[in-house]
C-alpha positions as a Markdown table, in Angstrom:
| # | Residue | x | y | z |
|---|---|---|---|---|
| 1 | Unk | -9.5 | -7.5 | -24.9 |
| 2 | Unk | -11.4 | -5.8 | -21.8 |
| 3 | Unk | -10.6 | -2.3 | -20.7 |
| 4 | Unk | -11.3 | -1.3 | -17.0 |
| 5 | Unk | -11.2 | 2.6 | -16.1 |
| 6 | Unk | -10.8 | 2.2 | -12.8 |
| 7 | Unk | -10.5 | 5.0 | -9.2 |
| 8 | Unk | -8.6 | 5.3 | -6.3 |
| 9 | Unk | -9.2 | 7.7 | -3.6 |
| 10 | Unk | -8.5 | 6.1 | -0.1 |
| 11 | Unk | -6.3 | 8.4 | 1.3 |
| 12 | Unk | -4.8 | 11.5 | -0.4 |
| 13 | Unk | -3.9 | 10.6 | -3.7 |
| 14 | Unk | -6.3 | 11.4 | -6.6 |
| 15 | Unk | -5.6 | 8.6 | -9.2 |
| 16 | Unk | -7.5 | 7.4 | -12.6 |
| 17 | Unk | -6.2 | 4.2 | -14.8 |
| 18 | Unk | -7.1 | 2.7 | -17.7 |
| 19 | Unk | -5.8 | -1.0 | -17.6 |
| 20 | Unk | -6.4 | -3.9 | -20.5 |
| 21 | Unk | -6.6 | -7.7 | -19.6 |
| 22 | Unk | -3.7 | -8.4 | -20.2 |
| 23 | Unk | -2.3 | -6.0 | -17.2 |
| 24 | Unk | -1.0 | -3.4 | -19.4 |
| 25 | Unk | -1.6 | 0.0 | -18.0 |
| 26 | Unk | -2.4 | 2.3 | -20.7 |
| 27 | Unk | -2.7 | 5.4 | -18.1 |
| 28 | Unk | -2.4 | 5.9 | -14.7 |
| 29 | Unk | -3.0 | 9.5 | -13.5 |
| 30 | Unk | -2.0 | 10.2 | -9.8 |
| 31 | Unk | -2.7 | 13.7 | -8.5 |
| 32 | Unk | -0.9 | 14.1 | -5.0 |
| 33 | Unk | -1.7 | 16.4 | -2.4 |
| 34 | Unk | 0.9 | 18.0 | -1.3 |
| 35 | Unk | -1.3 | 20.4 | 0.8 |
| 36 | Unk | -1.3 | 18.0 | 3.2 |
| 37 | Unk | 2.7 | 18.5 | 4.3 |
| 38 | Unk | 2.6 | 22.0 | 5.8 |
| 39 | Unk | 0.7 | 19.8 | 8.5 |
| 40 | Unk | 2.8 | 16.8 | 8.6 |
| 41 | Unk | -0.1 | 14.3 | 8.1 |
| 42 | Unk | -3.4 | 14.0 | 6.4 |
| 43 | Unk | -6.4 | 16.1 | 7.2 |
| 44 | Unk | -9.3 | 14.3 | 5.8 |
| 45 | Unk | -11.8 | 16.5 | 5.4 |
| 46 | Unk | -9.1 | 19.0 | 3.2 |
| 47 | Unk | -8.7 | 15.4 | 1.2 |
| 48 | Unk | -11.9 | 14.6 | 0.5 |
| 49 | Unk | -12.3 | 18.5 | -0.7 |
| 50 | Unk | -9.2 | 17.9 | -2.9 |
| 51 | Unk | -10.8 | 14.9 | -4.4 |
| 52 | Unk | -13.7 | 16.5 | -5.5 |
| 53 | Unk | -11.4 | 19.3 | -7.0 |
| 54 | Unk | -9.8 | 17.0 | -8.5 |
| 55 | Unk | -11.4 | 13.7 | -10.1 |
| 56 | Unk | -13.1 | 14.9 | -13.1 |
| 57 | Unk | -9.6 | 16.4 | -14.5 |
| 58 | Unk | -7.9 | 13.2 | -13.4 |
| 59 | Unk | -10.2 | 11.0 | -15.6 |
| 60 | Unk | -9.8 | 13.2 | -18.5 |
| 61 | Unk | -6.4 | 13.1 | -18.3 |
| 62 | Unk | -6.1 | 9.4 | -17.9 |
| 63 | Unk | -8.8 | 9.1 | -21.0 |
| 64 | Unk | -6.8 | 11.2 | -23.0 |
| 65 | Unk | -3.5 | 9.5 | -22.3 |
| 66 | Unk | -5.3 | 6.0 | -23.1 |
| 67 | Unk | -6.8 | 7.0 | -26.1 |
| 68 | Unk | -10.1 | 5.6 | -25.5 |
| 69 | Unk | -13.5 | 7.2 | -25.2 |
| 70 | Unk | -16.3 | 5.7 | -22.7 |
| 71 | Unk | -17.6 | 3.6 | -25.2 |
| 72 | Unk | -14.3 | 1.5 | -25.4 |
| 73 | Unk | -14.4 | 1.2 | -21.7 |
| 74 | Unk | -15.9 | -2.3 | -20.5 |
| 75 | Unk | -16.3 | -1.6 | -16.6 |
| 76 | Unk | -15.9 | 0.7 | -14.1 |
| 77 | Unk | -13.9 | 0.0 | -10.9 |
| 78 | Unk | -13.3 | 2.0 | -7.9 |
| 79 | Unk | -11.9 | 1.2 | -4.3 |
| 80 | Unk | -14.1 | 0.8 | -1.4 |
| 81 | Unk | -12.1 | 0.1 | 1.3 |
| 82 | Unk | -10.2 | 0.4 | 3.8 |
| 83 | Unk | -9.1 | 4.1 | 3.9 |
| 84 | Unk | -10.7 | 7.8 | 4.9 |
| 85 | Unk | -14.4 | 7.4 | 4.4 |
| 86 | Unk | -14.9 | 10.9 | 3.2 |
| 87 | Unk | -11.9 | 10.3 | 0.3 |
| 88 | Unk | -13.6 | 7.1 | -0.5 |
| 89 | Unk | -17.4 | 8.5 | -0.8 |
| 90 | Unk | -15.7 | 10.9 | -3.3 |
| 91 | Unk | -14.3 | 8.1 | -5.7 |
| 92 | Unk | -17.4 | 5.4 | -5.0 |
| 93 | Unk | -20.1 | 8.4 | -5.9 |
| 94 | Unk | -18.0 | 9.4 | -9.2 |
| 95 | Unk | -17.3 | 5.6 | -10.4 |
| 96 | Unk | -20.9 | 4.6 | -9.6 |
| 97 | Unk | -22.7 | 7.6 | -11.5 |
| 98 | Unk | -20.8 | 7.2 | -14.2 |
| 99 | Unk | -21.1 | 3.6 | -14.5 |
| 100 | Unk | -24.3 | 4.7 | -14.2 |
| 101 | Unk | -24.7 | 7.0 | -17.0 |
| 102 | Unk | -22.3 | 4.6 | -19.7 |
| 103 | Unk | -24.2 | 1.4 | -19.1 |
| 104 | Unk | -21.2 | -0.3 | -18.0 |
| 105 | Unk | -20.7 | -2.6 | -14.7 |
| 106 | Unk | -19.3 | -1.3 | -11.6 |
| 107 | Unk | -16.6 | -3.6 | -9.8 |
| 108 | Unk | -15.6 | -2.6 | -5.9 |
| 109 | Unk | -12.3 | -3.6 | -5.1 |
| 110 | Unk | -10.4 | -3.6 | -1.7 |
| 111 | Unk | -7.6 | -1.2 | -1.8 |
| 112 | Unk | -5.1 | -4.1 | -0.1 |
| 113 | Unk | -6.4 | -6.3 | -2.4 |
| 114 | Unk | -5.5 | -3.5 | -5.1 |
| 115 | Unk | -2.2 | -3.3 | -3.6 |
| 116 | Unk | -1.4 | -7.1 | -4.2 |
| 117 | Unk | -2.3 | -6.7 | -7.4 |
| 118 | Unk | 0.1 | -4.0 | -8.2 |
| 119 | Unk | 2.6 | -7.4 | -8.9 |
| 120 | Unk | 0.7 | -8.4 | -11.7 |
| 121 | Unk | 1.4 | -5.7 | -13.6 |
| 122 | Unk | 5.1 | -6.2 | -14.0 |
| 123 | Unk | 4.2 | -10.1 | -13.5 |
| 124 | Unk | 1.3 | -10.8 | -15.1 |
| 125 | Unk | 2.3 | -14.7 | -14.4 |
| 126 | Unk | 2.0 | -14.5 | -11.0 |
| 127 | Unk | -0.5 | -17.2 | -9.7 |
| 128 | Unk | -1.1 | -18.5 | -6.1 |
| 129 | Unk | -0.3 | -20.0 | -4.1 |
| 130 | Unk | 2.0 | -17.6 | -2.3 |
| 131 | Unk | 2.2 | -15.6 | 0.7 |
| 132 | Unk | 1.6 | -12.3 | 0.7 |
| 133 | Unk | 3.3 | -9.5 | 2.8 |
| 134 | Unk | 0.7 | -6.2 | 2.6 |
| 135 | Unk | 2.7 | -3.2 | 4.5 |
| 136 | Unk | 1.9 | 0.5 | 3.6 |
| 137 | Unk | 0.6 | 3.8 | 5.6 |
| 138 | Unk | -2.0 | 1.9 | 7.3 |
| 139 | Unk | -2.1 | -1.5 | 7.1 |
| 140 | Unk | 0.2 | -4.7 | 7.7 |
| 141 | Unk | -0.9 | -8.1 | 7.1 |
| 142 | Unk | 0.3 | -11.8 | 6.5 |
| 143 | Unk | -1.4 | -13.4 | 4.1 |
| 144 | Unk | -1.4 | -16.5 | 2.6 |
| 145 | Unk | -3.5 | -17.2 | -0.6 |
| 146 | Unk | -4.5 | -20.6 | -1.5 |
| 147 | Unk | -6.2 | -19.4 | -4.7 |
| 148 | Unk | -7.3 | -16.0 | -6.3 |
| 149 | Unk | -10.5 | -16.2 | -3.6 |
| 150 | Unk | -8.9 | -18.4 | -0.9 |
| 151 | Unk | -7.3 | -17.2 | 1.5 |
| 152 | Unk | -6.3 | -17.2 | 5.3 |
| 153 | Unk | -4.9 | -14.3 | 7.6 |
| 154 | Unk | -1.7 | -15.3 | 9.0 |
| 155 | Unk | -0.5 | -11.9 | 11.0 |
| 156 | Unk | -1.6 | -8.4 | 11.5 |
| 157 | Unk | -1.0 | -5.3 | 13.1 |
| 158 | Unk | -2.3 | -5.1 | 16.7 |
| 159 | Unk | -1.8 | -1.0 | 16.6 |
| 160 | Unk | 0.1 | 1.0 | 14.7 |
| 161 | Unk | 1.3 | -0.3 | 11.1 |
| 162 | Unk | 4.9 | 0.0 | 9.7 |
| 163 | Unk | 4.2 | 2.6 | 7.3 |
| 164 | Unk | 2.6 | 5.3 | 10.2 |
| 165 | Unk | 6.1 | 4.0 | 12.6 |
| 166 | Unk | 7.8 | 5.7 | 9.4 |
| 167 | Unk | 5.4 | 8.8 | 9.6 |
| 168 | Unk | 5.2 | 9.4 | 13.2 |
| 169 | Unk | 9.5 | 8.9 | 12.8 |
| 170 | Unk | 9.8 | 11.8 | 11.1 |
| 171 | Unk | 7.4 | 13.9 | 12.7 |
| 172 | Unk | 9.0 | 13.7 | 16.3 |
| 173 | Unk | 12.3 | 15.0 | 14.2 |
| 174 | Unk | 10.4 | 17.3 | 12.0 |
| 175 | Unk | 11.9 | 15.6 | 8.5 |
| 176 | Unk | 8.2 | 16.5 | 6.3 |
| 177 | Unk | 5.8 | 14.1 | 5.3 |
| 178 | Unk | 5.1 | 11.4 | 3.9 |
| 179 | Unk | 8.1 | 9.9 | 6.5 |
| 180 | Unk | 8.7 | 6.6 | 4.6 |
| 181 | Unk | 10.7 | 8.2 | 1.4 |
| 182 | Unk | 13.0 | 10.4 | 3.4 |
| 183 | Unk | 13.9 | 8.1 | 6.0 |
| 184 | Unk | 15.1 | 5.6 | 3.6 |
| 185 | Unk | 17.1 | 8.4 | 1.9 |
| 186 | Unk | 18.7 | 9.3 | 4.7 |
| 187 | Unk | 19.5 | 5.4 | 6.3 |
| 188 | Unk | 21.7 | 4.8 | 3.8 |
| 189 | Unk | 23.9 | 7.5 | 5.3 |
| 190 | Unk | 24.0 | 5.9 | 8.7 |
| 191 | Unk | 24.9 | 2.6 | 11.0 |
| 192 | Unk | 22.0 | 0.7 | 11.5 |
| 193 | Unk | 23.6 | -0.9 | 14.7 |
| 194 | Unk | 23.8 | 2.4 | 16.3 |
| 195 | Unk | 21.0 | 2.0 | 18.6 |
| 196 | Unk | 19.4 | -1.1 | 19.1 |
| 197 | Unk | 15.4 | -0.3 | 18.9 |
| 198 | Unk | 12.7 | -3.3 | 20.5 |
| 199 | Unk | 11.2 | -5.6 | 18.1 |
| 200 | Unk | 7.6 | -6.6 | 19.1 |
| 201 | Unk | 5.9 | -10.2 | 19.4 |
| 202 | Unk | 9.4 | -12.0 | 19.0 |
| 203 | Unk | 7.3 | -15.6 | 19.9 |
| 204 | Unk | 7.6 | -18.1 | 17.6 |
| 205 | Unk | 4.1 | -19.0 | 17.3 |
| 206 | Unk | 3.1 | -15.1 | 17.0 |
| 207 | Unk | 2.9 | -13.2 | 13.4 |
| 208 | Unk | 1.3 | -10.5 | 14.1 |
| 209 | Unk | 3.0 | -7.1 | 14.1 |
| 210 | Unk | 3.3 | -3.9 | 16.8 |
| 211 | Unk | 4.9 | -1.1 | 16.2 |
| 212 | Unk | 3.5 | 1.4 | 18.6 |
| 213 | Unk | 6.1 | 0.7 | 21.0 |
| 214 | Unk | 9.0 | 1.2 | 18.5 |
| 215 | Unk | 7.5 | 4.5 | 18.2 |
| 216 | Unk | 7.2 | 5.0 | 21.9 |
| 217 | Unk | 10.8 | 4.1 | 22.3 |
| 218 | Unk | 12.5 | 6.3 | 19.8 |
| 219 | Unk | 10.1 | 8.9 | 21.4 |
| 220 | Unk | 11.9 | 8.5 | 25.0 |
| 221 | Unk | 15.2 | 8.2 | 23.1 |
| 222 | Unk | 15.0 | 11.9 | 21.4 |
| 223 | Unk | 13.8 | 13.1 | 24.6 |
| 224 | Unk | 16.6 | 11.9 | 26.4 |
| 225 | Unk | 19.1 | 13.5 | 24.2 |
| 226 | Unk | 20.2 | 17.4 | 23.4 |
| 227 | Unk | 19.7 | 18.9 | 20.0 |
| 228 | Unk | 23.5 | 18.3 | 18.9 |
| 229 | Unk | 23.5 | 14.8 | 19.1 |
| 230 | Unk | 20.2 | 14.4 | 17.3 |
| 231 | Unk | 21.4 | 16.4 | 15.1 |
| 232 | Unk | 25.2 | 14.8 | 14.6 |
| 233 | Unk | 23.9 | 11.2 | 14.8 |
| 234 | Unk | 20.6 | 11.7 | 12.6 |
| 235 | Unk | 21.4 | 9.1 | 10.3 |
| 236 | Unk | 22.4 | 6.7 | 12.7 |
| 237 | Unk | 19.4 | 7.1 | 14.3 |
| 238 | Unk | 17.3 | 6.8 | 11.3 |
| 239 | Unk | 19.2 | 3.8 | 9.5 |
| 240 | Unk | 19.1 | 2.1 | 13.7 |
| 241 | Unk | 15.1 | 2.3 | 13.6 |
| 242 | Unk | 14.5 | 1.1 | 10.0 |
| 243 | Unk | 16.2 | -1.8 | 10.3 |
| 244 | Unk | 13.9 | -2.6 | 13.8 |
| 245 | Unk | 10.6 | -1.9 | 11.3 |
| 246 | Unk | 11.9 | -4.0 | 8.3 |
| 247 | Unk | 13.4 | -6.8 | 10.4 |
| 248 | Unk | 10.1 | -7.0 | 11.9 |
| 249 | Unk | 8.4 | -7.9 | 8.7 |
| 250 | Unk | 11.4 | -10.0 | 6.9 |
| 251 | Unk | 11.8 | -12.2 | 10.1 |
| 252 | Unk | 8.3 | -13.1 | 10.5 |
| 253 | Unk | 7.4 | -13.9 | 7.0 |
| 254 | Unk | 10.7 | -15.9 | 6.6 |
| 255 | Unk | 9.7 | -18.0 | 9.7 |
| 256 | Unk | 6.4 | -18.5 | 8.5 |
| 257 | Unk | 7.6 | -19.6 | 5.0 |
| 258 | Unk | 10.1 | -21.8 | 6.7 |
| 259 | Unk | 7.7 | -23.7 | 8.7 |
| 260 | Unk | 4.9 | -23.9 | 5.9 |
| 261 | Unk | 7.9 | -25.0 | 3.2 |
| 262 | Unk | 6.7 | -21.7 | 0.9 |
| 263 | Unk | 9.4 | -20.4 | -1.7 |
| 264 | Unk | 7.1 | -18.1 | -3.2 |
| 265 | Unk | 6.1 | -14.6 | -1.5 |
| 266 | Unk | 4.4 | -11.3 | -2.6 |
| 267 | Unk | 5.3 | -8.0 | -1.3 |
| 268 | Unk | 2.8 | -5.2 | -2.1 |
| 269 | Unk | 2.0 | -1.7 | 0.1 |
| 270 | Unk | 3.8 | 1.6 | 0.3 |
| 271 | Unk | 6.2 | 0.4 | 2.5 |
| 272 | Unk | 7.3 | -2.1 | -0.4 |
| 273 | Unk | 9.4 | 1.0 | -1.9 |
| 274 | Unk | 11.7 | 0.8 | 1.2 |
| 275 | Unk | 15.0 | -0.5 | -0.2 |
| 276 | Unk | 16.1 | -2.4 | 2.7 |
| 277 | Unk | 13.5 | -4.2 | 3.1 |
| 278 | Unk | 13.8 | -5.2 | -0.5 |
| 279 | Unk | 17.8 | -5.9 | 0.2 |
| 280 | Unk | 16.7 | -7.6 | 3.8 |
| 281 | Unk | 13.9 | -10.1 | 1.7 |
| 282 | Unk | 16.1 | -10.6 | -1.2 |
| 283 | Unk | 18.6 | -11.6 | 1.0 |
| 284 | Unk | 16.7 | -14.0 | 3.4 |
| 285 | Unk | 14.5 | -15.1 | 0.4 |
| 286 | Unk | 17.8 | -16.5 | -1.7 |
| 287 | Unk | 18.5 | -19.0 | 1.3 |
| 288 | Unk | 15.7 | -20.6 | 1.4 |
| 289 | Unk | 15.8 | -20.6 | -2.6 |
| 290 | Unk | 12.5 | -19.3 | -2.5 |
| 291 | Unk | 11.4 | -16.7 | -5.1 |
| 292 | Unk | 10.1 | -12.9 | -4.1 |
| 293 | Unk | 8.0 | -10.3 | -6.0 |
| 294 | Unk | 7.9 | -6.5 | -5.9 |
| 295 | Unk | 5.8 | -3.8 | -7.7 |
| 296 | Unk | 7.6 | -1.3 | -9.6 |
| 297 | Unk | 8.2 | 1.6 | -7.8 |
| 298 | Unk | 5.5 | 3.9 | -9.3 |
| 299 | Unk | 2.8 | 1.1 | -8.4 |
| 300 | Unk | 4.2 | 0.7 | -5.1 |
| 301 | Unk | 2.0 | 4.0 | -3.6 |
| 302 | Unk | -1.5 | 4.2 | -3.8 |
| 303 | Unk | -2.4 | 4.3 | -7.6 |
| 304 | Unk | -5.9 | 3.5 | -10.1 |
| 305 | Unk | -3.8 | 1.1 | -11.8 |
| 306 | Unk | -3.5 | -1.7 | -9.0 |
| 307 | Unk | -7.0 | -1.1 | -8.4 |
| 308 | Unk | -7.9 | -1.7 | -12.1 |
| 309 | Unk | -5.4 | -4.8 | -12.2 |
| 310 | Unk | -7.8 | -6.1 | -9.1 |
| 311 | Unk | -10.7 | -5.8 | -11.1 |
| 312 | Unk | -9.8 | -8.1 | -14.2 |
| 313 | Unk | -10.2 | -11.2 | -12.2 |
| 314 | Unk | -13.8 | -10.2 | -10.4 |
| 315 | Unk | -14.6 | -9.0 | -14.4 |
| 316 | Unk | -14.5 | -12.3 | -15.8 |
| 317 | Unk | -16.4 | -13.7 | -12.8 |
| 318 | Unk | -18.9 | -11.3 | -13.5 |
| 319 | Unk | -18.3 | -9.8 | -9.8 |
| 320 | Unk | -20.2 | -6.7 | -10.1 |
| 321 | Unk | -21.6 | -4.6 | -7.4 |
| 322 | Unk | -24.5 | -2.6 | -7.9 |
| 323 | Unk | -25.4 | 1.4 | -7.7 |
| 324 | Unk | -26.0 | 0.9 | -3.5 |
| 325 | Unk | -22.6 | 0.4 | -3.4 |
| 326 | Unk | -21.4 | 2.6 | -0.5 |
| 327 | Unk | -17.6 | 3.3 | 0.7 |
| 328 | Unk | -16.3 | 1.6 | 4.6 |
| 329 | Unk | -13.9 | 2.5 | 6.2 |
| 330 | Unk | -13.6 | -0.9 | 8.0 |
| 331 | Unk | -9.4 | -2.2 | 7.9 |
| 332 | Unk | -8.8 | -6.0 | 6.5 |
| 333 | Unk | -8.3 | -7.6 | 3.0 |
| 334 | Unk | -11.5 | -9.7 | 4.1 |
| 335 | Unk | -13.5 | -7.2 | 4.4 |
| 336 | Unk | -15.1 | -5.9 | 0.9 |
């Protein structure tokens, strides 16, 4: 059985894995950065300083929790892309010298790619074909996948993604960051048909996404209203724009899955943690007696472990990348 220590610095998390063939994940270190919250957003060049604080205690931790030494590890894998280029130099420079310096093979993986893979971890059945949902911080794409390396793009994001509409959200009414986990906290609280917010690209023959006029609208709402009602009819408000992001995605990859006669979809990203869009897909994915996957929550945020779960196909295919590897920043599960 193959063992992949495997590294994911993208954005702002620092994370190390060590993940067998099978999909079990015997560690899976995340450092966050909380520095980054006193500024409500990510400044990457303090993140790419925090990742080279970071890694080397990361990986020691994650060895030490996996009880294995470098000579039990049989690759090295690392994501490439998409994300901050200055995070991912940091993570592609450490994985490649010490592949490097162990003998062992170096596997790039995509980080969306990574994410998707997060579902084999708790389903390590899970086989195309399917169709694939990939929402998080700052991506959102329809995918469906004819086979492991098959593939077609049904829908993306012409601007903003779902998970920076949560972001910016929380921002405009000061709630912290990240946005996503405290605005589904506090929908739960409130009437999602409060206010009505736009959905985007409501043609039938259109599955791509836009949601940088949701966030323009709830912009002109709050400025049309005093402090009081904001603050009396918060939830509302909250609960009344989640439901415009997640019935976004659920209604799009329902039609497409309707039309294409699929009963089998993937969910995978950050925004994947969002519990009504798990209620809203459970819901619409029961009726067409389809079937629906989900990461566990802790693999549903940028983590080593999806990354290293991405690597055990490309492994056996002998997929390697060699030492002039270098980091893009370039978005897409295509690209790699």
């Amino acid at each position: 059985m193959i063992k992949i220590l495997a590294f994911e610095t993208s954005c702002d998390d620092t994370s190390v894995a060590v993940v067998n063939s099978d999909y079990s994940v015997l560690s899976n270190i995340v450092s966050s950065q909380l520095k980054h919250a006193e500024f409500g957003g990510v400044v990457p060049e303090l993140a790419s300083r925090l990742h080279l604080k970071n890694i080397m205690q990361v990986t020691k931790l994650a060895m030490d929790q996996a009880k294995v030494q470098f000579s039990d590890i049989n690759a090295i894998a690392v994501s490439v892309n998409p994300g901050l280029i200055g995070s991912l130099l940091v993570g592609v420079s450490f994985a490649k010298s010490l592949a490097y310096s162990i003998k062992r093979p170096l596997i790039a993986v995509n980080h969306m790619l990574g994410h998707l893979y997060s579902n084999k971890i708790d389903h390590p059945e899970l086989e195309p074909p399917f169709l694939a949902l990939i929402v998080s911080g700052g991506h959102t794409e329809l995918v469906y996948f004819h086979s492991k390396d098959n593939f077609e793009i049904i829908g993306r994001t012409r601007d903003d993604a779902a998970g920076e509409a949560f972001d910016k959200t929380a921002k405009l009414l000061e709630l912290g960051y990240p946005g996503g986990p405290i605005i589904d906290k506090l929908a739960k609280k409130g009437n999602r048909n409060f206010h009505r917010f736009p959905r985007a690209l409501k043609e039938k023959n259109s599955f791509d996404f836009s949601f940088s006029g949701l966030k323009t609208s709830i912009r002109n709402y709050l400025s049309k209203q005093d402090e009081k009602f904001i603050k009396v009819n918060l939830n509302d408000i909250i609960a009344s724009l989640q439901i415009a992001i997640v019935e976004s995605l659920v209604s799009k990859t329902i039609r497409y899955a309707k039309l294409n006669n699929i009963n089998k979809i993937v969910v995978a990203g950050g925004v994947s943690a969002n519990s009504e869009l798990r209620k809203q897909m459970y819901g619409e994915v029961s009726k067409i007696r389809g079937q629906v996957y989900f990461p566990s929550i802790e693999y549903c945020m940028d983590n080593g472990a999806m990354i290293g779960a991405a690597a055990i196909d490309k492994y056996y295919r002998k997929d390697f990348a060699d030492l002039e590897l270098n980091a893009f920043s370039k978005k897409g599960l295509r690209f790699i």
